[in-house]
DSSP file (Angstrom, degrees, kcal/mol; ACC not computed):
  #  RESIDUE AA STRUCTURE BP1 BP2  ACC     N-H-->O    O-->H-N    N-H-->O    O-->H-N    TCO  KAPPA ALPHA  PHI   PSI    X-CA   Y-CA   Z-CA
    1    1 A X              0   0    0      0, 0.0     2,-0.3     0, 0.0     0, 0.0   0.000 360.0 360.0 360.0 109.1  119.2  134.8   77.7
    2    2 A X        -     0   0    0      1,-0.1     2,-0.4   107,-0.0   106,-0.3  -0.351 360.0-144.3 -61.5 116.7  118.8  137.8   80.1
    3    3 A X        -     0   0    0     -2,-0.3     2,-0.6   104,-0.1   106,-0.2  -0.537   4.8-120.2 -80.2 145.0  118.9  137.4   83.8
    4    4 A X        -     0   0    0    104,-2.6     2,-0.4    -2,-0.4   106,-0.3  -0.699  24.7-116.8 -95.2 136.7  117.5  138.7   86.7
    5    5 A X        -     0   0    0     -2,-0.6    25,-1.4   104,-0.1     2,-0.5  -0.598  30.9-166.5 -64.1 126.4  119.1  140.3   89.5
    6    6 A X  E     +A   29   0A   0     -2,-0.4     2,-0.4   107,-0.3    23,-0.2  -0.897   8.2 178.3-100.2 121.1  118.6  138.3   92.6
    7    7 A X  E     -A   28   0A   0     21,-1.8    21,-2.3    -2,-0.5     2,-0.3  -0.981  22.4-149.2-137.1 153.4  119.4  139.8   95.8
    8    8 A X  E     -A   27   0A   0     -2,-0.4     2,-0.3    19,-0.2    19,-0.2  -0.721  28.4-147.9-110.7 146.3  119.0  138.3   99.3
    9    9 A X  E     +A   26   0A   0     17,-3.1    17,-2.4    -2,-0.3     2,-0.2  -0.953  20.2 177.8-151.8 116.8  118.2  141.3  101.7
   10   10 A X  E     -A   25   0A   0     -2,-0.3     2,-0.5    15,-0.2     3,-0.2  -0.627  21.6-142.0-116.1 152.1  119.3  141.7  105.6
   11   11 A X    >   -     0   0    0     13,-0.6     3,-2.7    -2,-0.2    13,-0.4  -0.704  14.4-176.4-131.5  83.8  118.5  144.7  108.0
   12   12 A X  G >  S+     0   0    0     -2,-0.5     3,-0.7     1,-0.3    -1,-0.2   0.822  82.7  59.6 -13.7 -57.6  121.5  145.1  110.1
   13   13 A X  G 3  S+     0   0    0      1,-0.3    -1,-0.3    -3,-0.2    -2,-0.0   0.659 101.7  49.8 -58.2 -25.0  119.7  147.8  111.8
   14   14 A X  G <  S+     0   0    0     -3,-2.7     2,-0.4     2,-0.0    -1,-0.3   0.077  76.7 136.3-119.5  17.3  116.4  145.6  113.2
   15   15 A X    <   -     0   0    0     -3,-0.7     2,-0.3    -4,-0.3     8,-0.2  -0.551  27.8-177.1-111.3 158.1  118.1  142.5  114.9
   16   16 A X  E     -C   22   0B   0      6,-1.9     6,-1.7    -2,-0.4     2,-0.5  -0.954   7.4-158.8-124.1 134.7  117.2  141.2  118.0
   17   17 A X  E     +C   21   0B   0     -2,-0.3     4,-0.2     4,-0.3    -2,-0.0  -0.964  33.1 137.3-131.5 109.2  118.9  138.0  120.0
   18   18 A X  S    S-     0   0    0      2,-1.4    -1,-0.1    -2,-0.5     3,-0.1   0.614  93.8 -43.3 -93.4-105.6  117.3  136.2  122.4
   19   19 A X  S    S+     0   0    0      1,-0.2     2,-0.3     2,-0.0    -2,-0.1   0.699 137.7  34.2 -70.9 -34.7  118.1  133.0  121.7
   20   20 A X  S    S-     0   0    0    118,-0.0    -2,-1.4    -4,-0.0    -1,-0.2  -0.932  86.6-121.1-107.7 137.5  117.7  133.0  118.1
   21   21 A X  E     -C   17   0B   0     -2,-0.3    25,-0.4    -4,-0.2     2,-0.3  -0.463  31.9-171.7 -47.6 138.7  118.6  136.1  116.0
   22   22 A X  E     +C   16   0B   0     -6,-1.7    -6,-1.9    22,-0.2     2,-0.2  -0.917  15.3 140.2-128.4 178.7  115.8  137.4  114.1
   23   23 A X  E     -D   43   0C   0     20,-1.7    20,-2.2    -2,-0.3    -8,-0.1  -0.941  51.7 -58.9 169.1 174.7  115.8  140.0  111.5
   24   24 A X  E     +D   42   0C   0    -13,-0.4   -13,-0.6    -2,-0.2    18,-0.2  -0.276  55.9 159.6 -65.4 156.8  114.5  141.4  108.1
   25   25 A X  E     +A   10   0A   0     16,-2.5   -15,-0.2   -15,-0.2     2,-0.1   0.025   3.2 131.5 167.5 125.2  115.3  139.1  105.4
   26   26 A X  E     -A    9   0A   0    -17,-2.4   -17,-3.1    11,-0.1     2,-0.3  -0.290  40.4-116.4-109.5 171.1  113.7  138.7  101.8
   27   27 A X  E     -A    8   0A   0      9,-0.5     9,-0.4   -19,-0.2     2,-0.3  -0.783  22.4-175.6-121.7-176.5  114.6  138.4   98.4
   28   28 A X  E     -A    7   0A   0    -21,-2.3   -21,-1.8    -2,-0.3     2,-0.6  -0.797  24.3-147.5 179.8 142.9  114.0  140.6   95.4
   29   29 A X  E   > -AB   6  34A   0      5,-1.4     5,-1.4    -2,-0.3     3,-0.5  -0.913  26.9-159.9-108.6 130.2  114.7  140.3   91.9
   30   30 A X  T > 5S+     0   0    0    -25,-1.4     3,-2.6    -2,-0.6    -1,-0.2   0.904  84.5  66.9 -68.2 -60.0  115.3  144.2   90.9
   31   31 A X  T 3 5S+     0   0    0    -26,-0.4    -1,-0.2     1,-0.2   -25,-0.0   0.715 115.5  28.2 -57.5 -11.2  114.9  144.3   87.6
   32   32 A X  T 3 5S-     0   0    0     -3,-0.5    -1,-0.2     2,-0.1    -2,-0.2   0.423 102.6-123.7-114.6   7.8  110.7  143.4   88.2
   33   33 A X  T < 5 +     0   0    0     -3,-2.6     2,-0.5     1,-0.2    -3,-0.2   0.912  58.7 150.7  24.7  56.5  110.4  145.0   91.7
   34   34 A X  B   < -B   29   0A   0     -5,-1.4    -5,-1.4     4,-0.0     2,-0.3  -0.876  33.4-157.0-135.5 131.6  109.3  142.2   93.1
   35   35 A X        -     0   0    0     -2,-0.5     2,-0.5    -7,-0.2    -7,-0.2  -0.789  14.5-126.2 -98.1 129.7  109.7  141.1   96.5
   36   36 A X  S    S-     0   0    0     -9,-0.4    -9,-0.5    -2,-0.3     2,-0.2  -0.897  83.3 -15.2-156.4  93.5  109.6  137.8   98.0
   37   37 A X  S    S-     0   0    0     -2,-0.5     2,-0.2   -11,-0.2     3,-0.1  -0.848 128.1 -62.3 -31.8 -69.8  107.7  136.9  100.7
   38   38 A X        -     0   0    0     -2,-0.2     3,-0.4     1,-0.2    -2,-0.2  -0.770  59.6 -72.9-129.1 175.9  107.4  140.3  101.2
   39   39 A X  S    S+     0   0    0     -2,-0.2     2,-1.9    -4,-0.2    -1,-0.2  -0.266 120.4  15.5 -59.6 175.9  109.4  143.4  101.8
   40   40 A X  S    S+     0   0    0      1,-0.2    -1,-0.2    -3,-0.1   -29,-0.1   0.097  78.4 172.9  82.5 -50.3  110.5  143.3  105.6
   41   41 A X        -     0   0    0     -2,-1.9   -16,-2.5    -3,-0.4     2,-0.3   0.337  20.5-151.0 -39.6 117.2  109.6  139.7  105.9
   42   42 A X  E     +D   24   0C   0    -18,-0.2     2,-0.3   -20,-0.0   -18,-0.2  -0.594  34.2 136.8 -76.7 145.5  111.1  139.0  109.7
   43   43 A X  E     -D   23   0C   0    -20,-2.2     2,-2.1    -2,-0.3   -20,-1.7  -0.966  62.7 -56.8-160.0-176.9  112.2  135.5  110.3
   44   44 A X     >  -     0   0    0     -2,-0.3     4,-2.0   -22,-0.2   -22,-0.2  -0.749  52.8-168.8 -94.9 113.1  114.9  133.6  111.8
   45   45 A X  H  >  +     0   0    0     -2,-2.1     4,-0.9   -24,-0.2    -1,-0.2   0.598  69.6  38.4 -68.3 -26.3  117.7  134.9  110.2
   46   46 A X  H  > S+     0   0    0    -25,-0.4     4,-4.2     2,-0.2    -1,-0.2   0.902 113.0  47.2 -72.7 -59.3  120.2  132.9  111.0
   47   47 A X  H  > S+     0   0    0    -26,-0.2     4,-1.5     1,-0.2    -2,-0.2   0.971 114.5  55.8 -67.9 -44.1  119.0  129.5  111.1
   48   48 A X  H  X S+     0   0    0     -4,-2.0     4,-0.9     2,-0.2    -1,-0.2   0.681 106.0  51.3 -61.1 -24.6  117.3  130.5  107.6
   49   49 A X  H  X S+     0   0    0     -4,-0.9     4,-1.5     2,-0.2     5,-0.3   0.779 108.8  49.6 -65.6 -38.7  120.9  131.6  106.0
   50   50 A X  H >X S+     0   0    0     -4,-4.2     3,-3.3     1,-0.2     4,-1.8   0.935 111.3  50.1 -71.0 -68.8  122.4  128.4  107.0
   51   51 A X  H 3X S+     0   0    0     -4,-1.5     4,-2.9     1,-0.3    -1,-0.2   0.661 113.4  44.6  11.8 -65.7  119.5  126.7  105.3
   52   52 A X  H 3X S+     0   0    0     -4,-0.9     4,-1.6     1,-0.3    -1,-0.3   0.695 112.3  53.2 -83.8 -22.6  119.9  128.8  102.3
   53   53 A X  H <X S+     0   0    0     -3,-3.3     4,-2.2    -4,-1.5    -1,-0.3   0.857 110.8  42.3 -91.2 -49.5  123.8  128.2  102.2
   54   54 A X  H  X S+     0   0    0     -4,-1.8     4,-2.5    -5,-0.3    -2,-0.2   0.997 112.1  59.9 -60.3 -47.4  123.9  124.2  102.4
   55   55 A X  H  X S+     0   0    0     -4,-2.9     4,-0.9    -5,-0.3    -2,-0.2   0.853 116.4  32.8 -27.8 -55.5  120.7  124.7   99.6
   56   56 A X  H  X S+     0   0    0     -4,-1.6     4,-1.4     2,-0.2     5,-0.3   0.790 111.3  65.1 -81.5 -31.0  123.6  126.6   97.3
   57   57 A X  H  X S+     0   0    0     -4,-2.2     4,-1.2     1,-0.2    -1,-0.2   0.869 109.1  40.8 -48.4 -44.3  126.6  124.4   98.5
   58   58 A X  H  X S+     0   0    0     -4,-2.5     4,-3.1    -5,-0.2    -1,-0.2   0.947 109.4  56.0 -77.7 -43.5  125.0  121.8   97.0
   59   59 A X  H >< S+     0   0    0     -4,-0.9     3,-4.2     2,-0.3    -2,-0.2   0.927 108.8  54.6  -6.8-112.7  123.9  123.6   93.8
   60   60 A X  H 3< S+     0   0    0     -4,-1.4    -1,-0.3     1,-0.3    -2,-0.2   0.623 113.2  36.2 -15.5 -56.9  127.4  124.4   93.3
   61   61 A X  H 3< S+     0   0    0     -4,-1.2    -1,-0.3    -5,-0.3    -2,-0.3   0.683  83.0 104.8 -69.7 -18.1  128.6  121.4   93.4
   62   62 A X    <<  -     0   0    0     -3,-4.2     4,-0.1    -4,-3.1     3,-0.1  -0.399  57.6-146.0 -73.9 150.5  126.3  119.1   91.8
   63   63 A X  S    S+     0   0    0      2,-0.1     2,-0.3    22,-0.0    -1,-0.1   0.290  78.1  20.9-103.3   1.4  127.5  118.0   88.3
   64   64 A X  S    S-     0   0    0     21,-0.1    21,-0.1    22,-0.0    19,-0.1  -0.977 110.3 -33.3-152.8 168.2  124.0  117.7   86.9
   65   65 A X        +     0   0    0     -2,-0.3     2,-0.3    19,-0.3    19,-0.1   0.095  57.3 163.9 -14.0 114.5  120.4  118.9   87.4
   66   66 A X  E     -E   83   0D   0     17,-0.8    17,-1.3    -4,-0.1     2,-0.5  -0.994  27.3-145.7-139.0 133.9  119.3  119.4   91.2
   67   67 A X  E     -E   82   0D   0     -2,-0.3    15,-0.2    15,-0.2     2,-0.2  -0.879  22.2-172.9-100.1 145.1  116.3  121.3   92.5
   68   68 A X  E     -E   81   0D   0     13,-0.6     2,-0.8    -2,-0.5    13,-0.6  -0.854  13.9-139.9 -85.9 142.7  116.9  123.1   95.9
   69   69 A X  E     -E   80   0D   0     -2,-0.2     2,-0.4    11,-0.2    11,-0.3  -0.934   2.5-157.3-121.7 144.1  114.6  124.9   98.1
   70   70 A X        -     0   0    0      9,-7.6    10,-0.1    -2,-0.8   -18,-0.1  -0.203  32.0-167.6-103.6  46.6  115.2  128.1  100.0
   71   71 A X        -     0   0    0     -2,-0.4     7,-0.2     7,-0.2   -19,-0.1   0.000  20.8-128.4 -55.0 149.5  112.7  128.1  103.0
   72   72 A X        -     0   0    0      5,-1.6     3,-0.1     1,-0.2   -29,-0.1  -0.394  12.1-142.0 -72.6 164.0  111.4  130.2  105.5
   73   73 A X  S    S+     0   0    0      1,-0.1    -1,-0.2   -29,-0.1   -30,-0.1   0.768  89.4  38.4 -72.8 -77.2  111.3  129.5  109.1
   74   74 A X  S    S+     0   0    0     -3,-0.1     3,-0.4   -32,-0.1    -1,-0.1  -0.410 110.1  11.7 -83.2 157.6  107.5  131.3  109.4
   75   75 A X  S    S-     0   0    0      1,-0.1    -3,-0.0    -3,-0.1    20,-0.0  -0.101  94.9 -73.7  82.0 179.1  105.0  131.3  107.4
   76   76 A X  S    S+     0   0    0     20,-0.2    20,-2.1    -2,-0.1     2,-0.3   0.155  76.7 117.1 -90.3  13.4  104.6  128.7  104.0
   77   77 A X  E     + F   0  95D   0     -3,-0.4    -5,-1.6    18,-0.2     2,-0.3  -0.845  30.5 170.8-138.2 177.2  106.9  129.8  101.3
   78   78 A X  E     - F   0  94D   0     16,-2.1    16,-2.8    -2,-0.3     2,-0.6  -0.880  29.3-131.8-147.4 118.0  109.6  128.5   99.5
   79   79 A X  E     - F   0  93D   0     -2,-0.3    -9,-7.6    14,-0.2     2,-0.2  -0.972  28.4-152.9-103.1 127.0  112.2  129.2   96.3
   80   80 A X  E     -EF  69  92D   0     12,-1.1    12,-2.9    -2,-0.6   -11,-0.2  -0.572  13.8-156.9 -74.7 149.2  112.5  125.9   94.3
   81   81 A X  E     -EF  68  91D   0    -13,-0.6   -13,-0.6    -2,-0.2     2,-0.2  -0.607  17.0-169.7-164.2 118.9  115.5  126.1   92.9
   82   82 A X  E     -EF  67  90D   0      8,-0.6     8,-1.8   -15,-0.2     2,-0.5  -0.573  13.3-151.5-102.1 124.3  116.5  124.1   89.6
   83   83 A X  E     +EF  66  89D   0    -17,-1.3   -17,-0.8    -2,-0.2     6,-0.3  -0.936  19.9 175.1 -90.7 119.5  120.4  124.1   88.6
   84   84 A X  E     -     0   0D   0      4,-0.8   -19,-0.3    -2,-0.5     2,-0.2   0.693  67.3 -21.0 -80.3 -20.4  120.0  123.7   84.7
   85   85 A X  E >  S- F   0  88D   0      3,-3.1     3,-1.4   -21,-0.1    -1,-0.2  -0.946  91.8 -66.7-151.2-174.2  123.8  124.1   84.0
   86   86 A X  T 3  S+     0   0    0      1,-0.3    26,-0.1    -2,-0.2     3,-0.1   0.578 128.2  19.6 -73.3  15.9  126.7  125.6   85.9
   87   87 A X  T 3  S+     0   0    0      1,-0.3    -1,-0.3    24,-0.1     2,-0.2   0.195 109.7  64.9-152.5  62.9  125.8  128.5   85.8
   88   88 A X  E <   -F   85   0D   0     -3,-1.4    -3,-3.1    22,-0.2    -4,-0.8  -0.768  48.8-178.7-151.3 150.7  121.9  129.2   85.0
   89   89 A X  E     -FG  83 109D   0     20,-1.0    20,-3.4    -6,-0.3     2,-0.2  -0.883  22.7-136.6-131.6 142.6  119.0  128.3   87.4
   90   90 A X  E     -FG  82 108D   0     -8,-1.8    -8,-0.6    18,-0.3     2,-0.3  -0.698  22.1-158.6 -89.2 150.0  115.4  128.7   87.1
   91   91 A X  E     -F   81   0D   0     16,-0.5    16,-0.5    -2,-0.2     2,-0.5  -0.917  11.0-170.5-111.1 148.4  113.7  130.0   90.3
   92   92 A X  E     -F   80   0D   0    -12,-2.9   -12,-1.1    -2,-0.3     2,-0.7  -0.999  17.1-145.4-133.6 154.0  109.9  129.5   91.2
   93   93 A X  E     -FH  79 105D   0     12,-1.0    11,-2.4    -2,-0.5    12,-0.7  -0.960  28.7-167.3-123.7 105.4  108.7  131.7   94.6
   94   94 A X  E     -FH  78 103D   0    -16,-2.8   -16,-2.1    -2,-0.7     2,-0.6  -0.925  25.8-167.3-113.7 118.0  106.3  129.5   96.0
   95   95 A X  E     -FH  77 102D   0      7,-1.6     7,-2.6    -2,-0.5     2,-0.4  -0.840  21.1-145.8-106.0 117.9  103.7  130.0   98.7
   96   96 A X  E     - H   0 101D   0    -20,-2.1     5,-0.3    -2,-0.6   -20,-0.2  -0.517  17.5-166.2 -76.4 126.0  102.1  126.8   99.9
   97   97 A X        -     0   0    0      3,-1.6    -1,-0.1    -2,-0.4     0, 0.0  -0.304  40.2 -97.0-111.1-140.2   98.4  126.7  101.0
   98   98 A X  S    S+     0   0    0     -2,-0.1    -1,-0.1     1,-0.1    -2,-0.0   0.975 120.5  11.1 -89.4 -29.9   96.3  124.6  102.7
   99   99 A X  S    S+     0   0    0     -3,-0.0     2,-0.1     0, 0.0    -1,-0.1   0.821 130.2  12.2 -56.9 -63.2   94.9  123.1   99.5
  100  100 A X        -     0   0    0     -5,-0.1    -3,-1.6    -4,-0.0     2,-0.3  -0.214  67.7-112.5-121.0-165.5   97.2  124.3   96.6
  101  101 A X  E     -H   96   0D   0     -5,-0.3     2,-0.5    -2,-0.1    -5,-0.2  -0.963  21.0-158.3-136.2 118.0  100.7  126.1   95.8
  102  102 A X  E     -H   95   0D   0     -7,-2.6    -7,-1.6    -2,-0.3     2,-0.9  -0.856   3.6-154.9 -94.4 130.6  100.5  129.3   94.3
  103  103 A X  E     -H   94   0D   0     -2,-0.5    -9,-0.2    -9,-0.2     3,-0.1  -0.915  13.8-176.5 -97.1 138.9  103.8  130.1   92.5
  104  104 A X  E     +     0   0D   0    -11,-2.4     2,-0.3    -2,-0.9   -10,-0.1   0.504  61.1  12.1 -91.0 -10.6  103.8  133.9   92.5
  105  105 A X  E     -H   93   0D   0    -12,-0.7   -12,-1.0   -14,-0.0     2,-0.4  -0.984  57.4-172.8-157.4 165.5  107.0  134.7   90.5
  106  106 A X        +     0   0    0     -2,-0.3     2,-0.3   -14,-0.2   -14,-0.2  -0.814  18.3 150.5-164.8 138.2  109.4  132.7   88.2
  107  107 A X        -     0   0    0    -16,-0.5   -16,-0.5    -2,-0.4     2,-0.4  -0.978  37.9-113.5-159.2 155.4  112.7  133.9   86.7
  108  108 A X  E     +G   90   0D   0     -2,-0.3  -104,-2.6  -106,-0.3     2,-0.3  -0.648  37.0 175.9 -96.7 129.0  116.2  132.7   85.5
  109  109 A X  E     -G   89   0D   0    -20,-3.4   -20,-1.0    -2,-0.4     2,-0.5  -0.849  34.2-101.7-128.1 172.3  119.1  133.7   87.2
  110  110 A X    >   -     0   0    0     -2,-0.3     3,-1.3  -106,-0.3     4,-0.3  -0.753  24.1-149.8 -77.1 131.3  123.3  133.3   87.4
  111  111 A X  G >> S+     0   0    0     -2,-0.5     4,-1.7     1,-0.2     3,-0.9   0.914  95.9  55.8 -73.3 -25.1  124.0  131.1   90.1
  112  112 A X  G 34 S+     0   0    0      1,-0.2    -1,-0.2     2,-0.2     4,-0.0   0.522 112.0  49.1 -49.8 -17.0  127.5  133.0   90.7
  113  113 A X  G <4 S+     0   0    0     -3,-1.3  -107,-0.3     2,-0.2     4,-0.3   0.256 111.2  47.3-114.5  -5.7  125.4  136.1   91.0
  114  114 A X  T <> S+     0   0    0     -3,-0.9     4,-2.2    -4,-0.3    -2,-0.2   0.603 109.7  48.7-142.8 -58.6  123.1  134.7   93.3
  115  115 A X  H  X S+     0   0    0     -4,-1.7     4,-1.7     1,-0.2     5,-0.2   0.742 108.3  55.6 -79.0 -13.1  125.5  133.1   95.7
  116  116 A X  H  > S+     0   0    0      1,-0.2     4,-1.8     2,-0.2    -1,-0.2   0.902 105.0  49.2 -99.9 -23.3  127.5  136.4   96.0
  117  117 A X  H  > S+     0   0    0     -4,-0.3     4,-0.8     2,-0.2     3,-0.4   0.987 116.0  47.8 -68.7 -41.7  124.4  138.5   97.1
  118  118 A X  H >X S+     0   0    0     -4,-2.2     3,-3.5     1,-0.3     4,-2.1   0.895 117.5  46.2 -38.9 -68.6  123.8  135.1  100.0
  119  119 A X  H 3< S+     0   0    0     -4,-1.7     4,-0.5     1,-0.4    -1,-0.3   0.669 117.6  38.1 -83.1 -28.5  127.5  135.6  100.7
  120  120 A X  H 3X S+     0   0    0     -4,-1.8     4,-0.6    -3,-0.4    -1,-0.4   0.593 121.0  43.9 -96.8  13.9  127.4  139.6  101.0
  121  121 A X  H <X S+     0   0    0     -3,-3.5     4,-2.0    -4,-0.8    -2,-0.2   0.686 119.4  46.3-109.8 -40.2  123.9  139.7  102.9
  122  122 A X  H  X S+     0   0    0     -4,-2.1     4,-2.2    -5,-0.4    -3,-0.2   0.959 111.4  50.9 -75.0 -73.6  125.5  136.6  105.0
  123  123 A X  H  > S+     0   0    0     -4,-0.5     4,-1.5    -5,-0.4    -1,-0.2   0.945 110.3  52.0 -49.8 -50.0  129.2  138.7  105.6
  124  124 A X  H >X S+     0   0    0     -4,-0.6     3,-2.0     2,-0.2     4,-1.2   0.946 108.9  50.9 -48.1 -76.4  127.1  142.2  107.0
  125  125 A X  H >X S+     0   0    0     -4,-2.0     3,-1.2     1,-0.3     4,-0.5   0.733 108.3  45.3 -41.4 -61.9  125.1  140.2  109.5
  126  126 A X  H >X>S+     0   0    0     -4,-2.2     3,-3.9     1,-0.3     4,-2.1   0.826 103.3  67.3 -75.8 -17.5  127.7  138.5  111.2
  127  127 A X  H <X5S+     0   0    0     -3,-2.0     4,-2.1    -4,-1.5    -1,-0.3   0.966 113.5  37.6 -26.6 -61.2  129.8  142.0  111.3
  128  128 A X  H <<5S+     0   0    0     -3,-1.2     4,-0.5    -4,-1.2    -1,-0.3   0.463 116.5  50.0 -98.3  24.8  127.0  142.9  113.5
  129  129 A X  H X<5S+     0   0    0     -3,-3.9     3,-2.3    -4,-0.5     5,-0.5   0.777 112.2  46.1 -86.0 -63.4  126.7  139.5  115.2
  130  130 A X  H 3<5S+     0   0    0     -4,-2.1     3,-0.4     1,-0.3    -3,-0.2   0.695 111.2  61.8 -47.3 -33.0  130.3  139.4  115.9
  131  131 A X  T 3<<S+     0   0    0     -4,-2.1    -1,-0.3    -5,-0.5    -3,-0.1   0.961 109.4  42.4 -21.5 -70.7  129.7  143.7  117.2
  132  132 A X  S <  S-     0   0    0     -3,-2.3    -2,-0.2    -4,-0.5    -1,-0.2   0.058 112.4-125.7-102.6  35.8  127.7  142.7  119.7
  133  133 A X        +     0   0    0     -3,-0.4     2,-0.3    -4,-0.4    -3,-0.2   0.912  53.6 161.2  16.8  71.5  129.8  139.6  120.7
  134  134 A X        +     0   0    0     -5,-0.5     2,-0.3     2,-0.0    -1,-0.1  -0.654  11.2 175.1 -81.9 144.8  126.3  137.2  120.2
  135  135 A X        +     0   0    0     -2,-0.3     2,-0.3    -6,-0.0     3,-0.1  -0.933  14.4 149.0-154.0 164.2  127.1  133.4  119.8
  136  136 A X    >>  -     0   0    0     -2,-0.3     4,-2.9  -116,-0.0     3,-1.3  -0.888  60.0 -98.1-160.9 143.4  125.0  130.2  119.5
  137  137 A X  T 34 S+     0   0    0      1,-0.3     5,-0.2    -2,-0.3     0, 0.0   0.916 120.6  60.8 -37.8 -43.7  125.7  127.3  117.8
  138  138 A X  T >> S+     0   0    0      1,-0.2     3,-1.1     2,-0.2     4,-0.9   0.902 100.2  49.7 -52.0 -36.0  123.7  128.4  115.3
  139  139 A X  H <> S+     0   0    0     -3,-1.3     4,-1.7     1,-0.4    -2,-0.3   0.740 109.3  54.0 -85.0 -27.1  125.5  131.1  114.6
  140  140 A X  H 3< S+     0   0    0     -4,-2.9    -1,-0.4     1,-0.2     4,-0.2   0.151 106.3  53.5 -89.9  60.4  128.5  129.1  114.6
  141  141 A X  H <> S+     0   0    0     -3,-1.1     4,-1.0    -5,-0.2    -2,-0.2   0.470 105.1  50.7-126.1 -29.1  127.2  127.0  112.3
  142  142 A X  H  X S+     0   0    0     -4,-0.9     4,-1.2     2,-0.2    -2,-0.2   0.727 106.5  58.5 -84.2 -21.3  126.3  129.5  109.9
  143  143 A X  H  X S+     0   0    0     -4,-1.7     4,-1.9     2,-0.2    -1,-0.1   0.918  98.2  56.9 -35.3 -70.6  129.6  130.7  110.2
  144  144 A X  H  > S+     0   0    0      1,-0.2     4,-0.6     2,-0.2    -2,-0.2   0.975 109.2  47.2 -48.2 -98.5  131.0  127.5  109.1
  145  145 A X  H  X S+     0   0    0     -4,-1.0     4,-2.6     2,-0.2    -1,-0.2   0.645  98.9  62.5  -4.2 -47.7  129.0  127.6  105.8
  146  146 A X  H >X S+     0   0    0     -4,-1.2     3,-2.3     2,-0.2     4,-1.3   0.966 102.2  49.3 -55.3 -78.6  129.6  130.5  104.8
  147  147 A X  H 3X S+     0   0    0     -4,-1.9     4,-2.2     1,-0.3    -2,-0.2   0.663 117.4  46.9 -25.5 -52.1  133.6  129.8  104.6
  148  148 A X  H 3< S+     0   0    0     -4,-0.6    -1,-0.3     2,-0.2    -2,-0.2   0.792 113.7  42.4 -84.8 -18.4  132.6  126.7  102.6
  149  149 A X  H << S+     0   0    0     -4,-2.6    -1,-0.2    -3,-2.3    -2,-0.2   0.832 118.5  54.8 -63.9 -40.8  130.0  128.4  100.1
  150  150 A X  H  <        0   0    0     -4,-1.3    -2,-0.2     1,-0.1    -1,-0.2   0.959 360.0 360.0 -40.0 -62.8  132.7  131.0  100.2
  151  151 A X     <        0   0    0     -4,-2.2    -1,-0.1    -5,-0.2    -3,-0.1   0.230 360.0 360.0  46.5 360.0  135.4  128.7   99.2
């Protein structure tokens, strides 16, 4: 069964801390060029990594079928994401509307392949939180996650 490349995608270059971090960050499956919300997509970056990191934490660990979601802070969309064994998941990229849910993409990935783009998208940013000496609880909190998704 052929996979798709998943990669989670951060822009060092464009973050801004106020109170919350923000910054680029998407996904994009390579092999289909297709990006997820969009390219660009700004959000809160932080609070949306820890998010994405408990999402996989569990994932990993669960011993049988679990669906996850990987939400944005803005906007309405969403990857479901369905462990079918330890190591393949189905993804769906889902944009809620006010009526319906459009899924816009679906593809199978490795979940080892999948947590190490989180965990190297995750490991730049805080290089340049840790730069500009930022801190907030969030950020240690995302901190903290990481090390255990790491493991």
């Amino acid at each position: 069964m052929p996979f798709s490349e998943f990669l989670v995608h951060t822009n060092k270059d464009n973050l801004e801390f106020r109170r919350q971090v923000t910054g680029e960050i998407y996904f994009s499956i390579r092999s289909e060029n297709f990006f997820f919300p969009e390219e660009n997509w700004n959000d809160f970056i932080v609070i949306v990594l820890t998010w994405w990191h408990n999402s996989l934490i569990r994932i990993k660990n669960s011993k049988s079928k679990i669906i996850e979601e990987l939400d944005f802070m803005d906007g309405s969309f969403a990857v479901k994401v369905i462990k079918i064994n330890d190591e393949i998941a189905a993804l769906a990229f889902i944009h809620e509307k006010l009526s319906s849910s459009e899924i816009e993409h679906t593809c199978t990935v490795n979940i080892s392949q999948m947590i190490e783009s989180l965990l190297q998208s995750t490991n730049e940013l805080l290089k340049v939180i840790h730069q500009n000496q930022w801190y907030s609880e969030e950020i240690e909190e995302l901190e903290k996650v990481y090390e255990i998704l790491k493991g």
